[in-house]
N, CA and C of each residue as an Amber inpcrd file, in Angstrom:
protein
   585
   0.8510000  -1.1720000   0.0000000   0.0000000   0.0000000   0.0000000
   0.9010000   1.2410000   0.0000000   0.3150000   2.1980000  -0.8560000
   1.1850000   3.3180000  -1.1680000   1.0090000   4.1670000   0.0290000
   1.6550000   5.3860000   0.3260000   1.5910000   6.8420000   1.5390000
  -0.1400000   7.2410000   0.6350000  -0.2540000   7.3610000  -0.4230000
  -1.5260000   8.3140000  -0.7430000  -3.0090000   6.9710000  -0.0560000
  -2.4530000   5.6960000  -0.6040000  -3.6010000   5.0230000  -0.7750000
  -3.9490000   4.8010000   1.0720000  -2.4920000   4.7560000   1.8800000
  -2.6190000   4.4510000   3.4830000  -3.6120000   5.8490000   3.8500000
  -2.9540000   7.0260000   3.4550000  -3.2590000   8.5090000   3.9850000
  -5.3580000   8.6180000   3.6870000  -5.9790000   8.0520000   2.5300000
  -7.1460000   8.2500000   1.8390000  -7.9760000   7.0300000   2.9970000
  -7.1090000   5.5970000   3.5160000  -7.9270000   5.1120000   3.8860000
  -7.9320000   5.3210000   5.3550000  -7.0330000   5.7790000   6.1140000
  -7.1530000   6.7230000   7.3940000  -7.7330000   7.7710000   7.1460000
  -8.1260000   8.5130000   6.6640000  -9.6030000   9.6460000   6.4750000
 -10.8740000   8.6240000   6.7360000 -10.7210000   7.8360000   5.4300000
 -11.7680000   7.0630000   5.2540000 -12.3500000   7.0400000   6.7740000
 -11.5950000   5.8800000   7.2710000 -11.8230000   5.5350000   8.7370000
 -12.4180000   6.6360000   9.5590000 -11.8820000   7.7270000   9.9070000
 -12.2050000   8.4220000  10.5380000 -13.1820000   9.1540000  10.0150000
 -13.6950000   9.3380000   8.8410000 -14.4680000  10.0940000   8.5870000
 -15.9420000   9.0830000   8.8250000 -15.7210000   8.0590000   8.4590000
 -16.7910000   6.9760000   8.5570000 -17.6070000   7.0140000   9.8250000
 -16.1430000   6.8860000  10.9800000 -16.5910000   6.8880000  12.4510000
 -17.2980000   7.9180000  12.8600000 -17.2560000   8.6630000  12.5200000
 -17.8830000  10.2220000  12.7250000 -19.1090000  10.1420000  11.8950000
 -19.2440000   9.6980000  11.1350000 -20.7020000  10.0670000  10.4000000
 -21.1050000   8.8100000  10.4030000 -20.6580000   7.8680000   9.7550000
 -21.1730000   6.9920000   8.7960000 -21.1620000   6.5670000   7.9100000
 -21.3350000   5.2500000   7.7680000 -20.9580000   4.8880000   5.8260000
 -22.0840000   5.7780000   4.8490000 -23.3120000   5.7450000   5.5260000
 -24.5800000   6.3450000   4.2910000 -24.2520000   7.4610000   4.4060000
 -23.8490000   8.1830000   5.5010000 -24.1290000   9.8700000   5.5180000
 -22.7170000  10.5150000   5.1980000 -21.7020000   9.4050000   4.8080000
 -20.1110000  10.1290000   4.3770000 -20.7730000  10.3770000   2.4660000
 -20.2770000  11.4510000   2.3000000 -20.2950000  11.8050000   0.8800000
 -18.8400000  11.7350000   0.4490000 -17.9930000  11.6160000  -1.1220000
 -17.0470000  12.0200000  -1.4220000 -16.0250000  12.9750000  -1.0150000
 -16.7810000  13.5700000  -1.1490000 -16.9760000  15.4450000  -0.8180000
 -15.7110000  15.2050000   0.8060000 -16.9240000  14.7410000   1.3750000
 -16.2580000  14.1310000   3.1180000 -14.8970000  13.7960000   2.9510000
 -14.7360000  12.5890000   2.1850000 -13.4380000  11.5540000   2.1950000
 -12.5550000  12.8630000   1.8620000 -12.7230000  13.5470000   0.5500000
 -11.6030000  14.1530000  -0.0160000 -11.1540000  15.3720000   1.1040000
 -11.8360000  15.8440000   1.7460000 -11.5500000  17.0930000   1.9230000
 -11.0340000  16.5830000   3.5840000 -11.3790000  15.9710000   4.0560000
 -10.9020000  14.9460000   5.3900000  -9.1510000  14.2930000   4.7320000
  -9.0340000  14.1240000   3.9230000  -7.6850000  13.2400000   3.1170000
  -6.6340000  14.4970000   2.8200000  -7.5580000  15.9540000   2.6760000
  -6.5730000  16.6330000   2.2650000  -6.5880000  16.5020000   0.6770000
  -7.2640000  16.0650000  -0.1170000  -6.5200000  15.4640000  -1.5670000
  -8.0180000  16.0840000  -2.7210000  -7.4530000  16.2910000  -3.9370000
  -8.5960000  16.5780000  -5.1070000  -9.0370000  15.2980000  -5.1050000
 -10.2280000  15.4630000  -5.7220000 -11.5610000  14.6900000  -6.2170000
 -10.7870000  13.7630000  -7.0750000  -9.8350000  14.0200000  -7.9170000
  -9.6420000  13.5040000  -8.8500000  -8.4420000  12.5230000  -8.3970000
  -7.4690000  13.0190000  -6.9960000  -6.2510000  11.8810000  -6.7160000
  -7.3840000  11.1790000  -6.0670000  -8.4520000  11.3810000  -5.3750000
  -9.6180000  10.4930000  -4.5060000 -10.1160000   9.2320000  -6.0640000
 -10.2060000  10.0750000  -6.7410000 -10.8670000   8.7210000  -7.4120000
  -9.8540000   7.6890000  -8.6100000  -8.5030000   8.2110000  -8.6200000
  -7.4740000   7.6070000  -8.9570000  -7.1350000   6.4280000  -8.5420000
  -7.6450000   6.3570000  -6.8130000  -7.0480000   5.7760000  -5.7070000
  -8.4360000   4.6450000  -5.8750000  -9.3770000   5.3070000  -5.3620000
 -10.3400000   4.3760000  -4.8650000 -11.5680000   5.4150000  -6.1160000
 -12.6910000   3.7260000  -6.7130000 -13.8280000   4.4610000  -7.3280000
 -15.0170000   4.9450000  -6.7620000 -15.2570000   4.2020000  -5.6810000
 -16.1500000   4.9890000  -5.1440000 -16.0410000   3.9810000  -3.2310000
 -17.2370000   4.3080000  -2.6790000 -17.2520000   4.3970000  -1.0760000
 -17.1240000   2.6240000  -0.8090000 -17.6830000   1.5660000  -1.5600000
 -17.3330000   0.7720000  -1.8290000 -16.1070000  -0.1530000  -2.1820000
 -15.0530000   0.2860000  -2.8600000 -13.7400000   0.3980000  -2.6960000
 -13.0380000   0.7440000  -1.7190000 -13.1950000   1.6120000  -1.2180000
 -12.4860000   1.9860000  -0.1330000 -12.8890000   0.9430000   1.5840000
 -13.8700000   0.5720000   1.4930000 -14.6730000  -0.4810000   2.2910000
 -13.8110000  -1.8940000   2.6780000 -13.8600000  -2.1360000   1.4980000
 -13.3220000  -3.0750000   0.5800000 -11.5610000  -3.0790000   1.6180000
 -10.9920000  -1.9590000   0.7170000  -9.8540000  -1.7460000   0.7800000
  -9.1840000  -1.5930000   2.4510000 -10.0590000  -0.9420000   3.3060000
 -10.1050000  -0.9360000   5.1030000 -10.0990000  -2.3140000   5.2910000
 -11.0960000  -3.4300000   4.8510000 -11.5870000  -4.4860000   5.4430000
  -9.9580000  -5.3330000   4.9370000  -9.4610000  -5.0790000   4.1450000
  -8.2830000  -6.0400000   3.3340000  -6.9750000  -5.4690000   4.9500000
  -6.5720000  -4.1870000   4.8540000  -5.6310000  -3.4210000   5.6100000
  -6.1100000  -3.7490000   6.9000000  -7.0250000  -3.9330000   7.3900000
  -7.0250000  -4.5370000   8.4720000  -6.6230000  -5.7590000   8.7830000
  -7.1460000  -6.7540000   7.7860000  -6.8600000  -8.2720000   7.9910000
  -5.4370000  -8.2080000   7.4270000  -4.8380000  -7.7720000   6.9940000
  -3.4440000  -7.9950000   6.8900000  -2.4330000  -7.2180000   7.9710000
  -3.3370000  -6.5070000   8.4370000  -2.1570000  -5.6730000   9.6060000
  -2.4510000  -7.0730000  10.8020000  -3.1460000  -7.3480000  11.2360000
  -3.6480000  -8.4630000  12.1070000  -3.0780000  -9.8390000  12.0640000
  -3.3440000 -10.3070000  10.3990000  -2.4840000 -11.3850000  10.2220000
  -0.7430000 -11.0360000  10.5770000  -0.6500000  -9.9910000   9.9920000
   1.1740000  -9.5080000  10.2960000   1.7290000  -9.4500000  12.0820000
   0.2860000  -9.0230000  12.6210000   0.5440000  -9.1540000  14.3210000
   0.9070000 -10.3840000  14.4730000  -0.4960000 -11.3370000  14.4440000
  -0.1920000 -12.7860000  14.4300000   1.1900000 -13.2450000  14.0140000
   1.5230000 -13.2530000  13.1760000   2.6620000 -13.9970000  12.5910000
   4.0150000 -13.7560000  13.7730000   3.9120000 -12.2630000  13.8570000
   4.8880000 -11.7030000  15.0610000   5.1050000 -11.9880000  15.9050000
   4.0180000 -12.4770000  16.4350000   3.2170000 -13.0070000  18.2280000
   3.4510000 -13.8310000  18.5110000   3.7610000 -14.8730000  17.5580000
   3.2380000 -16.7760000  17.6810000   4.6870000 -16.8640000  18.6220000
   6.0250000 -16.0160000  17.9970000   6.4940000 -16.8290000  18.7690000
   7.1500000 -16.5870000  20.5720000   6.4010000 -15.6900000  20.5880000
   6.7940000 -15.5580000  22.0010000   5.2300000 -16.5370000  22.5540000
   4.7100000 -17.2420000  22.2200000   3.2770000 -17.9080000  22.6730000
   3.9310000 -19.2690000  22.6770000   3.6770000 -20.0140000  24.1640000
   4.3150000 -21.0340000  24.4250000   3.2800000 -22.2060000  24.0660000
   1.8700000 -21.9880000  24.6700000   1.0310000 -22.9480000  24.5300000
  -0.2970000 -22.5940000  23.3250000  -1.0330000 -23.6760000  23.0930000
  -2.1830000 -23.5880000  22.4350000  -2.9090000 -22.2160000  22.4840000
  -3.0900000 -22.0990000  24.1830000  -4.2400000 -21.4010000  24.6520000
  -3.7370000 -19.6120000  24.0850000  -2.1250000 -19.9750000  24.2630000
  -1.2030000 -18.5200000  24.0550000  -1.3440000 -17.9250000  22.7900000
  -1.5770000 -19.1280000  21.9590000  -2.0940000 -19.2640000  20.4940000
  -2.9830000 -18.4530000  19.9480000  -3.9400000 -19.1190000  20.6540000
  -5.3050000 -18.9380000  20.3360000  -5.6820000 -17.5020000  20.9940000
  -5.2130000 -17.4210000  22.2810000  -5.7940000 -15.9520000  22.6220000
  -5.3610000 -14.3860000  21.8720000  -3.6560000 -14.9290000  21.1630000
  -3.0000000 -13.7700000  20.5410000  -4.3210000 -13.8850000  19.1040000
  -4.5560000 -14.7590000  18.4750000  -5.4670000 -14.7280000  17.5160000
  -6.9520000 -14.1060000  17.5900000  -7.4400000 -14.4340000  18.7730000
  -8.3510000 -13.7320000  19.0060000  -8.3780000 -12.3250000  19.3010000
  -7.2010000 -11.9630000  19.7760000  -7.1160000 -10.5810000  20.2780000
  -6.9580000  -9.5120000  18.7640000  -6.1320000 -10.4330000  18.1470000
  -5.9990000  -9.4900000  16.9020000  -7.3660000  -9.5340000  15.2050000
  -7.6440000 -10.6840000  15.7810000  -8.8640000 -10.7320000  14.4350000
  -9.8730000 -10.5460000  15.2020000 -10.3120000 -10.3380000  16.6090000
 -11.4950000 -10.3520000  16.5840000 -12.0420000  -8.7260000  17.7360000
 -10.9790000  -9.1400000  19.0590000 -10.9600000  -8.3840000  20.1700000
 -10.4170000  -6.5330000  19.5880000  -9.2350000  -6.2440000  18.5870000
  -8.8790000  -5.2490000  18.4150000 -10.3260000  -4.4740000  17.2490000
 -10.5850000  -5.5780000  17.0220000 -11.9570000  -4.7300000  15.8850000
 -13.0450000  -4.6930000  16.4030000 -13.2270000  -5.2300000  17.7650000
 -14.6780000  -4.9260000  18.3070000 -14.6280000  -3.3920000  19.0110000
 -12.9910000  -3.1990000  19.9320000 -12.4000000  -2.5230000  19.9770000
 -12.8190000  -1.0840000  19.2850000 -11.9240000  -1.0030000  17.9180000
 -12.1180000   0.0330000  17.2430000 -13.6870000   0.2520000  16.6210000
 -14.6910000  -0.6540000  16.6560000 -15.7000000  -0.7730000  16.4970000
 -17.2020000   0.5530000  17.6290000 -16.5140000  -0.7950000  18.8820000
 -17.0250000   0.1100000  19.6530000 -16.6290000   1.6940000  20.3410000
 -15.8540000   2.2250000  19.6270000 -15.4790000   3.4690000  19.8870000
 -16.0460000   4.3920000  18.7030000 -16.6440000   4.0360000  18.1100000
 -17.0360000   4.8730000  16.9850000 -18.7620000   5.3260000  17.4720000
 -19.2750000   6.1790000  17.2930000 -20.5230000   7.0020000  17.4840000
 -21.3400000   6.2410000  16.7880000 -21.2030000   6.1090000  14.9660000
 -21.9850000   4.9780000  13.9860000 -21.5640000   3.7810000  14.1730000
 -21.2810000   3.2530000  14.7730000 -20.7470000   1.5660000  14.6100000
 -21.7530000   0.9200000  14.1920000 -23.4100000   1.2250000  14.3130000
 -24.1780000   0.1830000  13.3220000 -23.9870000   0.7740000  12.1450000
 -23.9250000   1.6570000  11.3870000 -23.7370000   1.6680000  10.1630000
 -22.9810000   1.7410000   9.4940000 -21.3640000   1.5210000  10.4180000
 -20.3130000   1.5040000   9.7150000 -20.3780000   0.0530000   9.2450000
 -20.7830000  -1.0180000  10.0280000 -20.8300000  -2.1620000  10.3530000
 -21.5420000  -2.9560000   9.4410000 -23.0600000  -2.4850000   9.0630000
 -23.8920000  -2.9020000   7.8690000 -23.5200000  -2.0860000   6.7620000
 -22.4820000  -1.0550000   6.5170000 -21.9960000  -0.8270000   5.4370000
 -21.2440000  -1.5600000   4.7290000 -20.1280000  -1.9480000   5.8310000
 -19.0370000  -3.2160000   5.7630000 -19.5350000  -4.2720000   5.1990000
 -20.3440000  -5.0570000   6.0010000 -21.0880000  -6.1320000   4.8620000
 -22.0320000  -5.9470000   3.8370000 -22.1760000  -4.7890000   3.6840000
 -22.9110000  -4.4630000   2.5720000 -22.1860000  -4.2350000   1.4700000
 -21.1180000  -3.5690000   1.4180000 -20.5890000  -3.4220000   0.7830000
 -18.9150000  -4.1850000   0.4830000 -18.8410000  -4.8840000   0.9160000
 -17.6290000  -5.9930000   1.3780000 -17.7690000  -7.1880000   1.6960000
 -18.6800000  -7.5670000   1.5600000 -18.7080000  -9.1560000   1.8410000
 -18.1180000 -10.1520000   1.0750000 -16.9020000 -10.0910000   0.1910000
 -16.2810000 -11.1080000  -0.4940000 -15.1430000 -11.0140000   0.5570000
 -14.8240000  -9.3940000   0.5460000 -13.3820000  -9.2260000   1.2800000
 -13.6920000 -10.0460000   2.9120000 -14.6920000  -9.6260000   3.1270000
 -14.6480000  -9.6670000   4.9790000 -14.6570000 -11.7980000   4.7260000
 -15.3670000 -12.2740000   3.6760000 -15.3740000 -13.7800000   3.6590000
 -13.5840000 -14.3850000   3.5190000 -12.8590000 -13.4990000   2.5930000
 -12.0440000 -13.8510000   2.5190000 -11.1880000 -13.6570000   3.2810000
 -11.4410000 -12.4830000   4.3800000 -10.3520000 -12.4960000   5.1030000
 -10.8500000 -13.7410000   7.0640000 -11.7600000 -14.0440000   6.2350000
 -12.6160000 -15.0680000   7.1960000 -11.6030000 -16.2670000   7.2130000
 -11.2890000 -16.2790000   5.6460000 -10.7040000 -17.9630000   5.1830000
  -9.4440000 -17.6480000   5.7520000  -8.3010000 -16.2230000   5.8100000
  -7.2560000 -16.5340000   6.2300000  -7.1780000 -16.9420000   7.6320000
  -8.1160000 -15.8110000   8.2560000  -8.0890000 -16.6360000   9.9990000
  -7.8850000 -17.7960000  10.0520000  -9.2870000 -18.3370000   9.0680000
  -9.8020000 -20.1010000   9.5910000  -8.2860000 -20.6730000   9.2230000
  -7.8040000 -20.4700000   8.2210000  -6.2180000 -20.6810000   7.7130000
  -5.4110000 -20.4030000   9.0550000  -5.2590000 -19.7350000   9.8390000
  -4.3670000 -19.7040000  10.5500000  -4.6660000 -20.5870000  11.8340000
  -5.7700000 -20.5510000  12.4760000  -6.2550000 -21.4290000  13.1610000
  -6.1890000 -22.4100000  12.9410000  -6.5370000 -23.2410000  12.0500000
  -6.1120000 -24.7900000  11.2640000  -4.2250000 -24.9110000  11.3250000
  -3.9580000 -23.6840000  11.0410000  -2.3290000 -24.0740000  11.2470000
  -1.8700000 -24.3520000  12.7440000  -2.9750000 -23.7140000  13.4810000
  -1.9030000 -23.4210000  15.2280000  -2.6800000 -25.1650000  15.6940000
  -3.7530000 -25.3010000  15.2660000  -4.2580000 -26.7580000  15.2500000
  -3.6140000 -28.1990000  14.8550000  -3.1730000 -27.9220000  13.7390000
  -2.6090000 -29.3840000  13.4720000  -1.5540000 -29.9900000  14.0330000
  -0.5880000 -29.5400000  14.8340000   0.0120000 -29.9610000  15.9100000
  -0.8830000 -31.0810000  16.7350000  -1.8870000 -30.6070000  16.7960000
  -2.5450000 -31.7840000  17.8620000  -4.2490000 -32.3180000  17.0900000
  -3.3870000 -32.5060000  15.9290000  -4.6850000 -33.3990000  14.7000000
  -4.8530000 -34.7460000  15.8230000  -3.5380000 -35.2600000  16.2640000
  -4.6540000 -36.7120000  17.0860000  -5.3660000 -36.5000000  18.0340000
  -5.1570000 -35.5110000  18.7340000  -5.8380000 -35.4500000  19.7150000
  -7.4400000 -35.0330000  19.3950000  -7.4590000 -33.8910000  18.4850000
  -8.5720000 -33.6960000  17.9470000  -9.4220000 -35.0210000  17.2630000
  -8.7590000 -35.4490000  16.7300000  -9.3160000 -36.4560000  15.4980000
 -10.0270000 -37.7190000  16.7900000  -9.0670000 -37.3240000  17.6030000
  -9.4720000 -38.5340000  18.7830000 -10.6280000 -38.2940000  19.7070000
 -11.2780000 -36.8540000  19.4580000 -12.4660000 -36.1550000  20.2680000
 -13.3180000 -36.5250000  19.0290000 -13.5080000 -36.7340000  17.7330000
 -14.2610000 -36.8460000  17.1970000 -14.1480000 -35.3640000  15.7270000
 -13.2600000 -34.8820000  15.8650000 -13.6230000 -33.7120000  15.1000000
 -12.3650000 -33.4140000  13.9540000 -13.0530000 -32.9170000  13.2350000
 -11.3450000 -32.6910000  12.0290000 -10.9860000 -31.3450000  11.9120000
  -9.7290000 -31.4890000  11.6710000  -9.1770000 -29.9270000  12.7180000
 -10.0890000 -28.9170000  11.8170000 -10.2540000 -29.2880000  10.1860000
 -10.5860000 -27.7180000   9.4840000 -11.9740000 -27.4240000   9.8470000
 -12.6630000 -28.2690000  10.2520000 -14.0650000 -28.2770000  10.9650000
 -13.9950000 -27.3960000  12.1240000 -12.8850000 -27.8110000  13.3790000
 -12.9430000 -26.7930000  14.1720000 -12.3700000 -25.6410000  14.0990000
 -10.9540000 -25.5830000  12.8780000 -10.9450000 -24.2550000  12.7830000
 -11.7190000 -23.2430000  12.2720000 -12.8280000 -23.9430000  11.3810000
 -13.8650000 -22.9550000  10.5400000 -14.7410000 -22.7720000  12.3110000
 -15.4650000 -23.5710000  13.0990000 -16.3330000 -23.2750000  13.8030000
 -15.2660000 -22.1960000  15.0340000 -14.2460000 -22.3490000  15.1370000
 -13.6080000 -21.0410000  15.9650000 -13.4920000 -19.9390000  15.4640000
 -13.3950000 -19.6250000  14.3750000 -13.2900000 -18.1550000  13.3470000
 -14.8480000 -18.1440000  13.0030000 -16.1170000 -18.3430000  12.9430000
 -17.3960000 -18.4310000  12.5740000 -17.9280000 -17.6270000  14.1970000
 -17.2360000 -18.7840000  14.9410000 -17.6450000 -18.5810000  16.4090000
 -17.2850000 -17.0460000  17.3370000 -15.8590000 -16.7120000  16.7050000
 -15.9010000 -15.4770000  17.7480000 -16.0140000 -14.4620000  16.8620000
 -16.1140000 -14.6170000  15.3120000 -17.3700000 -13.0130000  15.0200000
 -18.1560000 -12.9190000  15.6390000 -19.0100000 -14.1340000  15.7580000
 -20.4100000 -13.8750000  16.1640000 -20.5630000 -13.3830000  17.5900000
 -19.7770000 -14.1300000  18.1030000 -19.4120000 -13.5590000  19.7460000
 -19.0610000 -11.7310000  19.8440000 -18.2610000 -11.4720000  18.6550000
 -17.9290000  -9.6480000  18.9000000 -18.9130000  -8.9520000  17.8620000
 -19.5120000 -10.1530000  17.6040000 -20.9670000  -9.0630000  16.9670000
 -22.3850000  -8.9070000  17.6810000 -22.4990000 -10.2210000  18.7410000
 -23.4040000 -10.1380000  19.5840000 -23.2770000 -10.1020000  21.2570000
 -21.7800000  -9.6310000  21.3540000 -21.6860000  -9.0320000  23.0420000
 -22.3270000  -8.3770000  23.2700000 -22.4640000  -8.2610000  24.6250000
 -23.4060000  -7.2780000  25.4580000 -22.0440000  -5.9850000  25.5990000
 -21.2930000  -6.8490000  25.5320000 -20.2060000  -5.2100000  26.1970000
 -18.9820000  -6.4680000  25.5460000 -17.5630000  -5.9140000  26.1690000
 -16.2400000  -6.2670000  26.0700000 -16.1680000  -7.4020000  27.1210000
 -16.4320000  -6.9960000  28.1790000 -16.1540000  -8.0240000  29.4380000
 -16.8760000  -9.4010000  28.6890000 -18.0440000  -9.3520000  28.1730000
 -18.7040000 -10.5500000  28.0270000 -18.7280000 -11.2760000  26.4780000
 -17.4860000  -9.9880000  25.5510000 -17.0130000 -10.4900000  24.4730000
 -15.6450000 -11.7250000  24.9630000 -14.8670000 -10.7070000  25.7810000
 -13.5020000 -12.0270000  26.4150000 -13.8900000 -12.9430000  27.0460000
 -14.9700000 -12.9430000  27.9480000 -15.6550000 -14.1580000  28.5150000
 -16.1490000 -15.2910000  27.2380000 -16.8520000 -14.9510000  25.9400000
 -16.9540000 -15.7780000  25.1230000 -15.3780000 -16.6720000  24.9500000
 -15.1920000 -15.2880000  24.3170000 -13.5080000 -16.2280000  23.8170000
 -12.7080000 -16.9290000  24.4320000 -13.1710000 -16.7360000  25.5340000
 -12.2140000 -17.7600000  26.8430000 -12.4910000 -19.2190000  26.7290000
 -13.8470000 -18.8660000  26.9080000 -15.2010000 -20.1690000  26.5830000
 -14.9040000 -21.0340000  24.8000000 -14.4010000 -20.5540000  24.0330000
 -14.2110000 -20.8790000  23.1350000 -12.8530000 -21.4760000  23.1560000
 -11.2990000 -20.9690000  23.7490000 -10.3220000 -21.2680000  23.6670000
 -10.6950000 -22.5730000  24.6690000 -10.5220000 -22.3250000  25.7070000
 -10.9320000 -23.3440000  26.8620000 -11.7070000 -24.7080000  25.6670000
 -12.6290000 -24.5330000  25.0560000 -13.1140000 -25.8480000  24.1670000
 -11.9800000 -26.2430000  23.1000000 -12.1280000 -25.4480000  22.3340000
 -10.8580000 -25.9080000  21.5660000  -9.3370000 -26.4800000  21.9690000
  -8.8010000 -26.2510000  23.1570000  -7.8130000 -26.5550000  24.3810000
  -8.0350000 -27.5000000  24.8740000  -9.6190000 -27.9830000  25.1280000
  -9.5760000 -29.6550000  25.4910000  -9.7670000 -30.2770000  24.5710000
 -10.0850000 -29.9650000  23.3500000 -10.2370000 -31.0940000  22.0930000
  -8.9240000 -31.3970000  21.6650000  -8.4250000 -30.7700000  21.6850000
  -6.6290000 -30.4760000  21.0270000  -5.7850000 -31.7720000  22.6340000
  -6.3440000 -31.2330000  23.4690000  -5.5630000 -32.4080000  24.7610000
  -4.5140000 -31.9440000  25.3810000  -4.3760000 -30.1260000  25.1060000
  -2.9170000 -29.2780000  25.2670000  -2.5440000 -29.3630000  27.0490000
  -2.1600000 -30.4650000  27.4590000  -1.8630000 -30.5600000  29.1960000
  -1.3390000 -29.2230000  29.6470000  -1.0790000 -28.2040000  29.1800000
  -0.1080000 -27.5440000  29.4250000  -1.3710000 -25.8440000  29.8320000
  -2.5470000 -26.1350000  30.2090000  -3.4220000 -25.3520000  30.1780000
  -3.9080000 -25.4660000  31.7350000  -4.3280000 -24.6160000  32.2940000
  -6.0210000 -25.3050000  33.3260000  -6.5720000 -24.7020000  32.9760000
  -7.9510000 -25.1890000  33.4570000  -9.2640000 -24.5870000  33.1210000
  -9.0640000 -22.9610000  34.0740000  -9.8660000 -22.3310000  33.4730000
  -9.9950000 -20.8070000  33.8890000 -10.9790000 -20.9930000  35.0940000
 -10.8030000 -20.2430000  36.0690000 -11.4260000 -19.9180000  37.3970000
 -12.4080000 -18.5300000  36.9410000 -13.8660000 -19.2930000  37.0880000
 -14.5920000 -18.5810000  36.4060000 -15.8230000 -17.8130000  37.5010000
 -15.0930000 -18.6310000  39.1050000 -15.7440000 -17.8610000  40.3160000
 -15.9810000 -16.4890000  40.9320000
């Protein structure tokens, strides 16, 4: 990503958060970016693109955390929680700090739903990778790892799309690592003290 195309989609962002996907006009992006109408539509064609283009820069700044992270993470659970924190916990995060977050949110899949699927598949991709280390153990609960890595990346959108708050978004994901941690057989865990 170029300085103009990073600089257009940090407006973007911020201009979004502040208004909204329906109620941002062009007009908004460009003059928020600093930039003519015409480097605005060089870059990106319209509000859709740029959607698009946030939803991609995110999942790759995230995947790039991940990759960073893994190796100071000793166990499964260390695994799994750096993954969650960065695909799921940092965007509920920047989510819930925004004024529009429902309509930034049904803009996003409205207008992005190949990107947001595809950046679905790299998670489930990475999860299936921190998994197969312990394919027997799984395979020996009954389950095949790409099965549970699709139902752990399926599982904690839905969890940071239907929290009540944050506290009871990490309480999901705990609940989720904790399952996936005994299917896997990772001794190297205890159960969380949930008193």
């Amino acid at each position: 990503m170029n300085d103009t195309e990073r600089k257009l989609l940090d407006a973007a962002l911020r201009v979004f958060s502040r208004y909204g996907v329906k109620r941002t006009s062009m007009g908004d992006l460009c003059e928020e970016a600093g930039v003519s109408r015409q480097t605005f539509y060089n870059t990106f064609r319209n509000k859709d693109d740029i959607l698009r283009a946030l939803i991609r820069s995110y999942s790759e700044t995230a995947l790039e955390e991940i990759a960073a992270g893994l190796a100071d993470c000793a166990t499964l659970a260390d695994r799994l929680d750096l993954v969650f924190d960065r695909a799921v916990v940092s965007g509920f995060d920047m989510v819930a700090a925004m004024p529009n977050a429902e309509d930034f949110v049904d803009g996003a899949h409205a207008s992005a739903r190949e990107e947001i699927d595809a950046a679905g598949e790299r998670f489930r991709a990475v999860i299936a990778e921190l998994l197969q280390p312990h394919a027997p153990s799984i395979r020996a609960a009954g389950i095949a790892v790409p099965d549970l890595a699709d139902c752990m990346q399926r599982a904690s959108k839905a969890a940071a799309r239907h929290a009540c708050d944050r506290e009871h978004l990490l309480t999901q994901l705990a609940t989720l690592r904790q399952l996936c941690v005994a299917a896997a057989g990772d001794p190297a865990v205890e159960p969380r003290n949930t008193e």
